[in-house]
C-alpha positions in Angstrom: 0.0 0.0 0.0 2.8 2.5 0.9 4.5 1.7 -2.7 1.1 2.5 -4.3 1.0 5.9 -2.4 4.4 6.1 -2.9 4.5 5.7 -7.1 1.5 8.6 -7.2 3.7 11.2 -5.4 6.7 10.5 -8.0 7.1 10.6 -11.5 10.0 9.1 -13.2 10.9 10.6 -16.5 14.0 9.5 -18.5 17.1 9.6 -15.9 15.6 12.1 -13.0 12.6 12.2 -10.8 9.9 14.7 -10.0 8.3 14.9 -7.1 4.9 15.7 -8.4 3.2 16.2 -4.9 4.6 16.5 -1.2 4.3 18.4 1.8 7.1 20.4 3.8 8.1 17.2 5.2 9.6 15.5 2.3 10.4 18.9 1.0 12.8 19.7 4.2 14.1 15.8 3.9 14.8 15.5 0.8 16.8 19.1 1.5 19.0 17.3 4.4 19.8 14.2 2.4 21.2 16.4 -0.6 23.2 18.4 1.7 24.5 14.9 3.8 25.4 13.9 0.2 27.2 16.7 -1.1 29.2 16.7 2.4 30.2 12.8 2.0 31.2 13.7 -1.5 33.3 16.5 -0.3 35.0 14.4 2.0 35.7 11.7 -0.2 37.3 13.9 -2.2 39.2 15.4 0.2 40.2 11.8 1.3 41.3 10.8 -2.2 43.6 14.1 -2.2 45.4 13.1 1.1 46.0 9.4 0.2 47.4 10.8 -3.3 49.6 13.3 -1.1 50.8 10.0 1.1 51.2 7.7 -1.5 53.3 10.8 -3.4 55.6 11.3 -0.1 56.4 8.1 0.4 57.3 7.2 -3.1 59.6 10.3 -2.8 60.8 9.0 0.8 61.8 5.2 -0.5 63.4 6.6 -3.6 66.3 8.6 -1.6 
């Protein structure tokens, strides 16, 4: 029953969806997750960029 509910508040269109109806709610959640997201990307990144310094450093380091 919840999936039925569920399908009538989204609309899927070739590679995105659009939330056709909600309240402030899924609205505000929907908000958090993005910006939870885009954090956990960031420091993924960030991660990637240290390891790339280490590994860099101690190529350098074993080389001398």
């Amino acid at each position: 029953m919840c999936s039925v509910s569920l399908a009538r508040k989204i609309k899927t269109f070739a590679t995105k969806m659009v939330i056709t109806s909600g309240n402030d709610e899924d609205r505000g959640g929907q908000e958090k997750e993005s910006k939870e997201e885009s954090v956990l990307a960031m420091l993924g990144i960030i991660g990637t960029i240290l390891n790339l310094i280490v590994i860099i450093f101690v190529y350098i380091y074993t080389t001398l």
